[in-house]
C-alpha positions in Angstrom: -40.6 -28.1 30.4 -40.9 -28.6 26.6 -39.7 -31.8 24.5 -38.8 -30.0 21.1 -37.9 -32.6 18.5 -34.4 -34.6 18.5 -33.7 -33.5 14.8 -33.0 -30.4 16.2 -29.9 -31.7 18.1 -26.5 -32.3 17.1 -26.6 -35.4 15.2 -24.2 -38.7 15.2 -23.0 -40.6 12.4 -25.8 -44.3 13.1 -27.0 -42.9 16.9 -28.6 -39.8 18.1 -28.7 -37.9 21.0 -32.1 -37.9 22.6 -33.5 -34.7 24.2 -34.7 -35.6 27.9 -35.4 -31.4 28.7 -35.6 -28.1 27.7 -35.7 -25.2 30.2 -36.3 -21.9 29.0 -34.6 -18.7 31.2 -34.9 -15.3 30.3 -31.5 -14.9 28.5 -30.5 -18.5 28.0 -32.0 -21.9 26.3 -30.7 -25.3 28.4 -31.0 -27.9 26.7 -30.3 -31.8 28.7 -29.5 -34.4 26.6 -27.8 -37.5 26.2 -26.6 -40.7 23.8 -28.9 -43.4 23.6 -25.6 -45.7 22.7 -25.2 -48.2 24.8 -21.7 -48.8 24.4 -18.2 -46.5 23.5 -15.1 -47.3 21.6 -12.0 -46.8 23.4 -9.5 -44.1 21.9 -6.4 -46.1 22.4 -7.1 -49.6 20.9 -10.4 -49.4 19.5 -12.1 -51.7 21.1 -16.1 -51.5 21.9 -17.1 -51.0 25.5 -20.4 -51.6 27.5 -19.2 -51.6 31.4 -20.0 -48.3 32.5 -17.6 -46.3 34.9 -19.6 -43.4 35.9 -21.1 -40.2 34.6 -20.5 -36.8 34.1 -22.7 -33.7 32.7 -20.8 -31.4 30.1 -22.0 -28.2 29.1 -21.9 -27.0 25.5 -22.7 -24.0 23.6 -24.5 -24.7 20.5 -26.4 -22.4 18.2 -29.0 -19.4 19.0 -32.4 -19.7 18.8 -33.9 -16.3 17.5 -30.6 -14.6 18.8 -30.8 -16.5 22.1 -28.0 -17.7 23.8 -28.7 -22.1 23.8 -26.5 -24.1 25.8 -26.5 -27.9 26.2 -26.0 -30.0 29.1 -25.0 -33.2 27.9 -24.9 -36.1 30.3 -21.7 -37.7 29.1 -20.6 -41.6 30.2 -17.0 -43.0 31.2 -16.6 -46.8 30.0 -13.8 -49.3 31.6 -11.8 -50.9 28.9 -10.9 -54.8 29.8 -8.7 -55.3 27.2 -5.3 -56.0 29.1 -2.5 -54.8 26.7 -4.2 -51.1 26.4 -2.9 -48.5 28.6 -6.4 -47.1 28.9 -8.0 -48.4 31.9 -11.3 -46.0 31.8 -12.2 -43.8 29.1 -14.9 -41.3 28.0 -17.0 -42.1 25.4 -16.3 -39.9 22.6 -18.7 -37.8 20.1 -16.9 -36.5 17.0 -20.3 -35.0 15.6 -21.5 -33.5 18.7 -18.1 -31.9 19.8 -14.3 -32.5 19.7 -12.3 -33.3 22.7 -11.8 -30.9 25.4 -14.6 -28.4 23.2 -17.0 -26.3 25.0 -18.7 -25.5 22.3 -20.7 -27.7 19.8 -19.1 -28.4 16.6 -21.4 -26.9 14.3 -20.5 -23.8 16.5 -16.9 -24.0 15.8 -17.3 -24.6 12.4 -19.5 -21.4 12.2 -17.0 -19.4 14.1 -13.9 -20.7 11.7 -16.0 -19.4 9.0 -16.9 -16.2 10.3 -13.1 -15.8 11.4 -11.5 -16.4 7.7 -14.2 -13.9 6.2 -14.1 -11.3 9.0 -11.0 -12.0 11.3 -11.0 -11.7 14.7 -12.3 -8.1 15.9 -14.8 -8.2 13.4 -15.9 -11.4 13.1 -16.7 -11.2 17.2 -18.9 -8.3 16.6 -21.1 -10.0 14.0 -21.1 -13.6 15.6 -22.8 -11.3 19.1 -25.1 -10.1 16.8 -26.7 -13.1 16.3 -26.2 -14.3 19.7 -23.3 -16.1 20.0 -21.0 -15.7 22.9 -17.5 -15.3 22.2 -14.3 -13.2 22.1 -12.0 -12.3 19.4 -9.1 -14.9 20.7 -11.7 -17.8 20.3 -12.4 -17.1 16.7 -8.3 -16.8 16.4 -7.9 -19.7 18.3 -10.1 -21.6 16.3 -8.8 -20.4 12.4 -5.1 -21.2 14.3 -6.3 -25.2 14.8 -7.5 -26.1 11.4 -5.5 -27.1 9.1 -4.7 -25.4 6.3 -3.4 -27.9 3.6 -2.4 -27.1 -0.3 -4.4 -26.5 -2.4 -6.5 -29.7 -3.8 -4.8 -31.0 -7.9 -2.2 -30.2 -10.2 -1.3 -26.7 -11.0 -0.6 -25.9 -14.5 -0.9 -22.6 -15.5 0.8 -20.1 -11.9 0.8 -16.7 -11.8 2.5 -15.2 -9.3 3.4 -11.5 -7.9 4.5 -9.6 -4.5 2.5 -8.0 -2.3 3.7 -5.5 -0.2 3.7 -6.6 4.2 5.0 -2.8 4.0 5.7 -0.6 1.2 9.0 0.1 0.2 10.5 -2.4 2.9 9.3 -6.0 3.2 7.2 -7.9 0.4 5.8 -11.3 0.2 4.7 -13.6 -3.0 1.0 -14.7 -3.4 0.8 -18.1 -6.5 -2.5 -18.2 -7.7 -3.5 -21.2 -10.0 -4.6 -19.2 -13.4 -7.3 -21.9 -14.3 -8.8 -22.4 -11.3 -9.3 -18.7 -10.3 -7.7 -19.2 -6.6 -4.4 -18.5 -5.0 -2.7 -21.7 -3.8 0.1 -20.5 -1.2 1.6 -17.1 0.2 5.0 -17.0 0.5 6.9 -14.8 3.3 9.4 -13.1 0.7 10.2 -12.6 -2.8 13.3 -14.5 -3.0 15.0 -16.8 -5.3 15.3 -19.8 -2.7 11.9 -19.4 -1.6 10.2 -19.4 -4.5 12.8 -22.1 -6.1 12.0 -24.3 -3.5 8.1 -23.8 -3.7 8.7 -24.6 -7.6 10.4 -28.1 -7.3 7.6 -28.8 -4.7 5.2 -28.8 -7.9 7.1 -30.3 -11.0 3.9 -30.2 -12.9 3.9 -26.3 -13.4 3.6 -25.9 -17.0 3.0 -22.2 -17.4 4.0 -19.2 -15.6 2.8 -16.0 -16.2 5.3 -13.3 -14.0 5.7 -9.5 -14.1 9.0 -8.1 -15.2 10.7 -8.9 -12.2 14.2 -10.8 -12.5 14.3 -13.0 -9.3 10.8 -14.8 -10.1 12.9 -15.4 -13.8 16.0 -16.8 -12.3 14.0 -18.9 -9.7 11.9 -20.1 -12.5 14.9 -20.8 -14.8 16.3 -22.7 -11.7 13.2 -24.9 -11.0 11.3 -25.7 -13.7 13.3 -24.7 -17.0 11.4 -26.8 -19.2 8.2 -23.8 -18.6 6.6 -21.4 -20.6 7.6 -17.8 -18.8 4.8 -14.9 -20.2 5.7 -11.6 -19.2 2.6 -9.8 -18.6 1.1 -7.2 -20.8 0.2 -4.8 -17.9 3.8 -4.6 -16.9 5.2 -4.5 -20.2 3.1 -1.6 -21.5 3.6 0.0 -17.9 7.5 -0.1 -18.6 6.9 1.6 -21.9 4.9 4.5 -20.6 7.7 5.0 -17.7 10.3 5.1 -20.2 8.6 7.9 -22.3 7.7 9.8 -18.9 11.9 9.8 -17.9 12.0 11.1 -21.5 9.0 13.8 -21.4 11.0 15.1 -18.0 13.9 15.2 -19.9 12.7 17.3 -22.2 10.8 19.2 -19.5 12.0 22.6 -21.7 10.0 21.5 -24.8 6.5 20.9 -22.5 7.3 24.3 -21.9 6.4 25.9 -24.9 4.2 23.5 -26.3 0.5 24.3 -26.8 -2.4 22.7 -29.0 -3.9 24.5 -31.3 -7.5 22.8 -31.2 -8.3 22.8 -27.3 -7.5 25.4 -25.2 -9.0 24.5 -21.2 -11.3 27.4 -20.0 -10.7 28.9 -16.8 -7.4 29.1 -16.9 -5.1 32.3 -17.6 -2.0 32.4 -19.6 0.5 30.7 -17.7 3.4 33.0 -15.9 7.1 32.3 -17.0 9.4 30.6 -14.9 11.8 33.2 -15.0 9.3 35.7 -12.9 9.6 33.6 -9.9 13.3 33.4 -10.2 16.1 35.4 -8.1 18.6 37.0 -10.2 16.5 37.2 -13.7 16.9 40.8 -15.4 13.8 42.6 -16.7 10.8 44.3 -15.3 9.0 42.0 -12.6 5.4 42.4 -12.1 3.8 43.0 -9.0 3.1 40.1 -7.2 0.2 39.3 -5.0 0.0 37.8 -1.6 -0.7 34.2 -3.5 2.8 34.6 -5.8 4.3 35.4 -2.9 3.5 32.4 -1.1 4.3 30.8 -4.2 8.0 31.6 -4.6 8.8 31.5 -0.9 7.7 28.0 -1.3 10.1 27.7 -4.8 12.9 28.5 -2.9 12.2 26.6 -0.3 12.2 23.2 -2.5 15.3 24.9 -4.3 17.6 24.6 -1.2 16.5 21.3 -0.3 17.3 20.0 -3.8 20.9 21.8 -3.5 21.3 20.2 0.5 20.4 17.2 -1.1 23.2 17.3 -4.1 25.7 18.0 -1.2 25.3 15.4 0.8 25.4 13.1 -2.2 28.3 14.4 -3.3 29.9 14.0 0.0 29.3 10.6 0.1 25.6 10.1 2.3 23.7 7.7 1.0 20.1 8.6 0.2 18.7 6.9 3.6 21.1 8.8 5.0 20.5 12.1 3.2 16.8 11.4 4.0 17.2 11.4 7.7 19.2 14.3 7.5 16.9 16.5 6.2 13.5 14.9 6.8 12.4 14.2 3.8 11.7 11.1 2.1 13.9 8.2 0.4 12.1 8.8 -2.3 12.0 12.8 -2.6 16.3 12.1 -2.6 16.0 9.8 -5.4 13.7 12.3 -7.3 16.0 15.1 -6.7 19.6 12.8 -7.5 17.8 12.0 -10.9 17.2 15.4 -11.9 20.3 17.4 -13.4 18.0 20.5 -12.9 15.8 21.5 -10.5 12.3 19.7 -11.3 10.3 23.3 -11.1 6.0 22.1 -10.1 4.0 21.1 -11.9 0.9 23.6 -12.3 -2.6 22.2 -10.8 -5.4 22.7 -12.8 -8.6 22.4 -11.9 -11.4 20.2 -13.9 -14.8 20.8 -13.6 -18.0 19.4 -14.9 -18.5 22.8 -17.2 -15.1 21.6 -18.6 -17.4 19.1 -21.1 -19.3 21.4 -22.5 -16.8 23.8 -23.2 -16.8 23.5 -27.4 -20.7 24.3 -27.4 -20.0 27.3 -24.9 -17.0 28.9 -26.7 -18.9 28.7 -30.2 -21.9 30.6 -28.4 -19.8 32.8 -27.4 -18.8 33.4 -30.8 -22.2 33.6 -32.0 -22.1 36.7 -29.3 -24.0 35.0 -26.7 -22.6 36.5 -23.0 -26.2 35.6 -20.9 -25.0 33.6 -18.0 -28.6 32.0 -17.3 -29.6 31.8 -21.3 -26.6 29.1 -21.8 -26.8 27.8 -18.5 -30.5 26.7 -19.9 -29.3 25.6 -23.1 -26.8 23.1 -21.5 -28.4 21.8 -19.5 -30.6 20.0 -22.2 -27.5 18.2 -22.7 -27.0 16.4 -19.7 -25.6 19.2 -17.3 -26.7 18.7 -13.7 -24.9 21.9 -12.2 -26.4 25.0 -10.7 -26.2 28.8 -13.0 -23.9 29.6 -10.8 -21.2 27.1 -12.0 -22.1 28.4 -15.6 -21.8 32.0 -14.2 -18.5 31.2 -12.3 -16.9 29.7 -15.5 -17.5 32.6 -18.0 -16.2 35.2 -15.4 -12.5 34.7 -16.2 -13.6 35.1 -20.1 -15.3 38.3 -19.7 -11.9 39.8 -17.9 -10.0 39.1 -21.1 -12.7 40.0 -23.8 -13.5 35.5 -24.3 -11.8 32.3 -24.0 -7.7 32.0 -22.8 -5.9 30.5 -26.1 -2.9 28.9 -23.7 -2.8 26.2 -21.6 -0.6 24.9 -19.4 0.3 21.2 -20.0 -0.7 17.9 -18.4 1.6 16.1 -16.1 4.6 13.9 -17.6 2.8 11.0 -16.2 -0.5 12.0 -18.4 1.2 13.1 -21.8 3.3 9.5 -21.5 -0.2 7.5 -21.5 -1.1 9.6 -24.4 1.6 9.1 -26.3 1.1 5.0 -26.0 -3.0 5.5 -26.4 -4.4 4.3 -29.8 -5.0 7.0 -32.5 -8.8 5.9 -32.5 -9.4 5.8 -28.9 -8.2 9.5 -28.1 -10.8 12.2 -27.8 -10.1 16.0 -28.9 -8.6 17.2 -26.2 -5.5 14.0 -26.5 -5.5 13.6 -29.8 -4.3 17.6 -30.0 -1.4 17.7 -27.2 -0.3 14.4 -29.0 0.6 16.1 -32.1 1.5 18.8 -30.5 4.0 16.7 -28.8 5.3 15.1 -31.9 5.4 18.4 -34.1 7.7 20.2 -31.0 10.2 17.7 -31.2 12.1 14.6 -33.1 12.7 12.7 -30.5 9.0 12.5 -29.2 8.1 12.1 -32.6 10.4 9.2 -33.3 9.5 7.9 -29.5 5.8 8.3 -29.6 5.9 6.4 -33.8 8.0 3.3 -31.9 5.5 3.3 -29.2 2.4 2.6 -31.3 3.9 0.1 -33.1 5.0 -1.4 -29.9 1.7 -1.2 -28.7 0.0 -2.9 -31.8 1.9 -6.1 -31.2 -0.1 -6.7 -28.2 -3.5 -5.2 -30.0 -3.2 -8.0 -33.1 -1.6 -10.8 -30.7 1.5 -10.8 -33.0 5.2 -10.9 -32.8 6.8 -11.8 -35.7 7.9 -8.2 -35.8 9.2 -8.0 -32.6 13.0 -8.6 -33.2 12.4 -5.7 -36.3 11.6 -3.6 -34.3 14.0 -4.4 -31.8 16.7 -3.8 -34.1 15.6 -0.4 -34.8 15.1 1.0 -31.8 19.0 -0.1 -31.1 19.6 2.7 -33.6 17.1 5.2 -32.1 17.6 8.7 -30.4 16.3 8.4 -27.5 18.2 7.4 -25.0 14.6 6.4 -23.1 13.8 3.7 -25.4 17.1 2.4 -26.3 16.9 1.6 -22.4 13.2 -0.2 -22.9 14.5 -2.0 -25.6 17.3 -3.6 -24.0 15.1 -5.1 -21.2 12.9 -6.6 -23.3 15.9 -8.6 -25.3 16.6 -9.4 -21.9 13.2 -10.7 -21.6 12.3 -11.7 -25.1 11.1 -14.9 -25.0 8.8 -13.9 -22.5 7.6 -10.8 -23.6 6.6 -13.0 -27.3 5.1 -15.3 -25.0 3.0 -12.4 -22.9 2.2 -10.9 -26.8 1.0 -14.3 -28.2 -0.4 -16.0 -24.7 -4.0 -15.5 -23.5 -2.7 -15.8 -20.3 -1.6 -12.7 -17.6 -1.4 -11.6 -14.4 -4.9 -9.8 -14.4 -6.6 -12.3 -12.0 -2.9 -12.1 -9.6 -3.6 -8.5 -9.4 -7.1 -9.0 -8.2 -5.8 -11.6 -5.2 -3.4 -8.9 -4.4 -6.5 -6.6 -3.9 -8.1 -9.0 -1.5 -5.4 -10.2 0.4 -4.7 -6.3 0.9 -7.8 -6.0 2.4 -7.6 -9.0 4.8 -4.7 -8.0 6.2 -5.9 -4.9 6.7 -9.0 -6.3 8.4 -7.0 -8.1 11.1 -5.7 -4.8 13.3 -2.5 -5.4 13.5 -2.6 -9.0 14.1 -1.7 -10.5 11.1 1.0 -12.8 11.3 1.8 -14.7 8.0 0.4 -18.2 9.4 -2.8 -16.7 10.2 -3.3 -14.6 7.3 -2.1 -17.6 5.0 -5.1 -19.1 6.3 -7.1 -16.8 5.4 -6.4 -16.0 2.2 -6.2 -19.4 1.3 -8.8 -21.4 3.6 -11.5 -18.8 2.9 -11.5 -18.7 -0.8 -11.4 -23.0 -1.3 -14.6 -22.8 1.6 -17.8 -24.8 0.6 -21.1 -22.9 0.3 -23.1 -25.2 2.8 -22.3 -23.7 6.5 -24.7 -26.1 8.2 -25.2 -29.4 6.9 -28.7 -30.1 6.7 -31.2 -31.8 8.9 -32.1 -35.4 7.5 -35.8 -35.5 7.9 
């Protein structure tokens, strides 16, 4: 029997417990104790007690010593109460500190498994809390993040962001408000609507600022609910609107991509692309021989072709695209792609980079110099930084040797790519960019007018000014392209915002990053997430204090 120190027990608020005896098994620690008070409040009117009833010994879990499981027997007192008018006759003394009612485990226990629960979840969190010796299950820990509360969050928000999050792509979203000052989320919502997020809005009158994305129901419920507030349109989005407007254009004019090639960089490795019409049934001419790899190739062409034709049918027969999809197996999105397309959309070429790919300019002008040694350049490189093997160098400078040096064609990037380009500041682009781009805007007009209105756009946001926003505006109403007569006319839609998002320091930057970590809550919680418990988790977990145990007067 050992008598280790009462400071080592679960303390009360005025009145400890005192430690009578330890007894030490080979997988357990029992600890008998009990309150040196000699009398008890009763729960239902309040009143002090000293007549004792009887006793009783309950048996807690508390901590681990040293990974070893502790448990204490605590002898535990029932007082009469004498006072006529309560309904309690007999009652048990209660200890708040110690544990809650009806708790088998100590409440510094709970409190550690709570906190273990809104970092780790359930599954998770139960196989760290039995690494350090606790005994529990992952419905305790659930159980226990499902009985705390989980109120607002603490003060005034002025400056919201909000954004959806996604429960399941494409079919069900949800909308996280994060207080922009504080650098925390303050509620999840179960949908994006208009009601809902109205109704969370007149909830907190003192909203000042909101910064949004481009959606139009967070506008109308913001318009609805707090009118008097300062709406910025965040950058992100805007820009992110801009680039998807060129890329619609750039597959528009999927023709001109076609032919165009820079004159600077050509990309090593990588033959003179074969025409279209080769791989086409029906095209007159000469055909080349084609290998087991072409082959492949344009069975798999016409495969795509007569699911983009099946998919035209049933549009024009009335299907919808869900129902087009399930018809041919294929997805919603695939339809969409295909109904948006007035010509088949032929693949895009892969291409592959490689590390060599760097150090391409000092290789070609070697080769000029009449430099063909495999090993000699694969030396000379890497002094400059290259970490691959000869072989890499020797695999790269085959395809050049076939064709008497480097391939002057390339195939272009993706529409996706050139678009980003096109929006990219002059100073920022390297060779390689800065080449397609003006090969871009020397092929045609309307990239060139496009990519002229999209730096200027762009600049707005670069200097923080939009005085010359409605000029510019005004402009584009008279532009060619169809693409960003479209942009324009959402962002007079949006105007005030967007000058607001141009002028404003604040945006949707730390949203995004609550996304991310709600995303990966949810996605902790194996299937179990429902939106109470992961509400408390994102929002519980992120507002916890850094003390997990308070600490031992001494």
């Amino acid at each position: 029997m050992l008598t280790p120190p009462n400071r080592l027990l679960p303390l009360l608020p005025g009145r400890d417990l005192t430690c009578q005896e330890v007894r030490i098994g080979r997988t357990s620690i029992s600890i008998v104790a009990s309150s040196n008070s000699r009398s008890a409040r009763c729960p239902a009117c309040r009143t002090d007690s000293i007549q004792i009833h009887s006793r009783y010994v309950r048996t807690l879990r508390d901590l681990p010593w040293q990974g070893t499981t502790v448990r204490v027997e605590l002898s535990t007192r029932r007082f009469y109460c004498r006072i006529k008018t309560c309904p309690r006759k007999v009652f048990t003394e209660r200890l708040p500190a110690v544990a809650t009612v009806y708790s088998r485990q100590t409440a510094r226990l709970a409190n550690i498994l709570r906190l273990v629960g809104y970092a780790l979840g359930g599954e998770s969190g139960c196989r760290l809390a039995e690494r350090f010796g606790i005994e529990c299950s992952p419905d305790l820990i659930l159980r226990k993040l499902k009985a705390d509360s989980c109120a607002d969050c603490e003060g005034a928000v002025k400056v919201l962001g909000i954004d959806d999050w996604a429960w399941r792509k494409g079919d069900r979203y949800g909308t996280i408000l994060v207080d922009l000052e504080r650098r925390r989320p303050v509620d999840l919502l179960p949908d994006r609507s208009v009601e809902t997020v109205e109704k969370w809005l007149r909830k907190h009158p003192e909203v000042e600022i909101v910064s949004r994305d481009r959606a139009g129901a967070y506008a109308e419920a913001v318009d609805l609910a707090a009118p008097t507030a300062l709406q910025i349109a965040d950058r992100w989005h805007v820009l992110c609107n801009l680039t998807q407007a060129l890329r619609r254009m750039l597959d528009r004019l999927s023709n001109v991509l076609r032919e165009v090639r820079p004159a600077e960089i050509p990309l090593a490795g990588v033959a003179a692309p074969v025409s279209a019409n080769e791989f086409k049934p029906g095209v007159q001419g000469d055909k080349p021989k084609l290998d087991r790899q072409q082959q492949l190739s344009q069975e798999r062409r016409e495969r795509r072709m007569a699911r983009y034709q099946s998919v035209w049918e049933a549009h024009k027969r009335g299907s919808s695209d869900r129902a087009i999809a399930r018809e041919l197996h294929i997805g919603t999105k695939t339809v969409q792609r295909y109904l948006s397309k007035d010509e088949f959309p032929e693949q895009a070429p892969r291409q592959r980079r490689t590390a060599v790919a760097k150090f391409r300019p000092y290789l070609e002008r070697r080769w000029a110099e009449g430099c063909r040694n495999a090993a000699q350049l694969w030396r000379e490189i890497r002094s400059q930084g290259f970490q691959g093997k000869r072989s890499a160098i020797r695999d790269f400078l085959q395809s050049w040797r076939g064709i008497g040096g480097p391939p002057k064609m390339r195939r272009p990037p993706a529409a996706r790519v050139l678009a980003l380009w096109l929006v990219k500041p002059n100073e920022e682009k390297n060779l390689e960019q800065s080449s397609w781009t003006r090969a871009l805007v020397g092929a045609s007009d309307e990239i060139a007018q496009a990519e002229l209105l999209s730096q200027e756009f762009r600049r707005f946001f670069q200097h923080r000014d939009a005085s010359g926003l409605e000029d510019w505006l005004s402009r584009v109403k008279n532009c060619a392209v169809a693409e960003m007569r479209g942009f324009a006319a959402g962002i007079v839609r949006d105007c005030a915002a967007v000058s607001a998002g141009i002028e404003q320091p604040w945006s949707n930057g730390q949203v995004e990053g609550q996304v991310h970590r709600l995303k990966l809550v949810k996605r902790q919680m194996y299937g179990r997430a429902g939106f109470e418990l992961l509400r408390r988790r994102v929002l519980r977990y992120s507002n916890q204090p850094s003390a997990i145990v308070p600490k031992v007067p001494p």
